[in-house]
N, C-alpha and C positions, 0 to 999 in steps of 0.2 A: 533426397533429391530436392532439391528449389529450383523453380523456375520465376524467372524476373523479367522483363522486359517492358520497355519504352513504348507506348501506343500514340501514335498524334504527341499529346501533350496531356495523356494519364499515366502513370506509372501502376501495372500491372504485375499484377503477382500469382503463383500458386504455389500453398506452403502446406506442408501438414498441421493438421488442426493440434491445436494443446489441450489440454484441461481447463483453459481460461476460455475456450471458445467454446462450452458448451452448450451453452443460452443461444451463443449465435449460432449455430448448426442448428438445435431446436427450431428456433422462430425460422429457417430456409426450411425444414422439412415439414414447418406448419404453412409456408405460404405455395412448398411441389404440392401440397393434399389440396389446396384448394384451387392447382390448375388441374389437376387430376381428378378433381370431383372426388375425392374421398375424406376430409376433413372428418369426419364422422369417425374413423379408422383411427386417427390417431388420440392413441390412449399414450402412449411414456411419456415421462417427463425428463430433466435434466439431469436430476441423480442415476434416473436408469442408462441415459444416455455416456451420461460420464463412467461408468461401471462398464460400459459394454467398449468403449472406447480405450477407457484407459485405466481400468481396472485390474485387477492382481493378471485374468487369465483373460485380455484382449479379443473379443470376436469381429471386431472388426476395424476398419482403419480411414479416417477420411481428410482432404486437402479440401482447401477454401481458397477460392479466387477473391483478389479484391481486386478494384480499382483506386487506385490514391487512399491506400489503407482501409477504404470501405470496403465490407463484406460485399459480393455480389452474386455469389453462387457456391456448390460446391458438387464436391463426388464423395459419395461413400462407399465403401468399397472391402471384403474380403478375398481370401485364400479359400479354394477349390482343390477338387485334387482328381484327375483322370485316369480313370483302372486303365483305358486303352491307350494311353499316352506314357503310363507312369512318371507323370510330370505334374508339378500346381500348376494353377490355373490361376486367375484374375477374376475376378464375378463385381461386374458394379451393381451397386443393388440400386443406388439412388445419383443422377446428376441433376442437376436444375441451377440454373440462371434467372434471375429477377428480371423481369419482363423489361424494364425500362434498360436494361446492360443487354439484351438479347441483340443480333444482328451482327455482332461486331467481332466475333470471332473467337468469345471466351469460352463457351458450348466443346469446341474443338480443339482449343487451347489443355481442355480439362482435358479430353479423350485423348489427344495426344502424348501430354502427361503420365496419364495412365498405361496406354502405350508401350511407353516406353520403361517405364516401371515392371509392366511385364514379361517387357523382353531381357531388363535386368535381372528379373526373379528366375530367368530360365524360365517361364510359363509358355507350356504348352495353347492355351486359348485363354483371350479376353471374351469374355460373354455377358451378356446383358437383357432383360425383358423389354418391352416401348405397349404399350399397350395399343390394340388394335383400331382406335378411331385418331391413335395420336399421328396421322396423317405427315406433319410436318418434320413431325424425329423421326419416323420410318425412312422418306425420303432423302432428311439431312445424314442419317447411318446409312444409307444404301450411298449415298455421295463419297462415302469415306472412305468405302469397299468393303463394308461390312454386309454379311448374309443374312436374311430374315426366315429362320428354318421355320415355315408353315407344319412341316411335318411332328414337331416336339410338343407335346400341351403339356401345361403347368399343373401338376397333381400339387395341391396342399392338404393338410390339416393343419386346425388351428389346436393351441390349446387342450380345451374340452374333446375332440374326437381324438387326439394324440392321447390325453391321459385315459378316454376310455377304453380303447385299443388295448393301452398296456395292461390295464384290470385295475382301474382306479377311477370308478365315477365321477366324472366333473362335468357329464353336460348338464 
């Protein structure tokens, strides 16, 4: 799926990313950790990113927005799967737009995108986290007609607690 379109007098796009755009996905999920406040978090680098993207067994899949062939944002994005639906699902894990492109409508442009990707895929749900001070996204997804399930909390393990759950010491 490509999406192209005319803006004013920028020429807008969203294309899936290649193997040659790894560097440039890198450096937008290094500059969402530092509106997020977690720069600290990010440990991969571009080989792991290229391996995870478009490596033998793919975990996951992401489109880049430009404008006038500039990078400007993107979505990354896997496949979910719903025992009560028995249908996949859509899970963004990551969108973001570079502050100086924000306002104009590429945020929604991606989500739309996605969207419609999902209803290609036959997917039962598009889902996504917003972190709870990010005030601005909650509002712009509730605009969209999107739900903000208060009732669901985010259980993780990282790493070290996963492998020592299994019986392999690594905290």
């Amino acid at each position: 799926m490509e999406k192209q379109l005319l803006t004013m007098t920028k020429q807008f796009s969203i294309l899936p990313a290649t193997e040659s755009d790894a560097a440039t996905i890198l450096d937008l999920i290094r500059q969402l950790s530092v509106y997020e406040k977690l720069e600290h978090m990010v440990t991969g680098n571009e080989a792991m990113l290229r391996t995870a993207l478009f490596g033998a067994k793919p975990s996951c899949e992401c489109v880049i927005a430009r404008e006038d062939e500039k990078p400007i944002g993107f979505a990354l994005f896997f496949t979910t799967f719903s025992t009560f639906l028995c249908k996949p699902g859509l899970y963004l894990e990551d969108l973001f737009v570079i502050p100086t492109a924000r306002g104009h409508g590429h945020g929604k442009a991606l989500l739309k995108y996605l969207a419609a990707l999902a209803r290609e895929r036959n997917c039962g749900r598009f889902e996504w986290r917003v972190l709870d001070w990010n005030t601005p996204s909650i509002e712009f997804y509730k605009s969209l007609g999107a739900a903000i399930l208060p009732e669901w909390h985010l259980v993780r393990m990282t790493e070290g607690e996963f492998s020592a759950l299994a019986g392999e010491q690594k905290c």
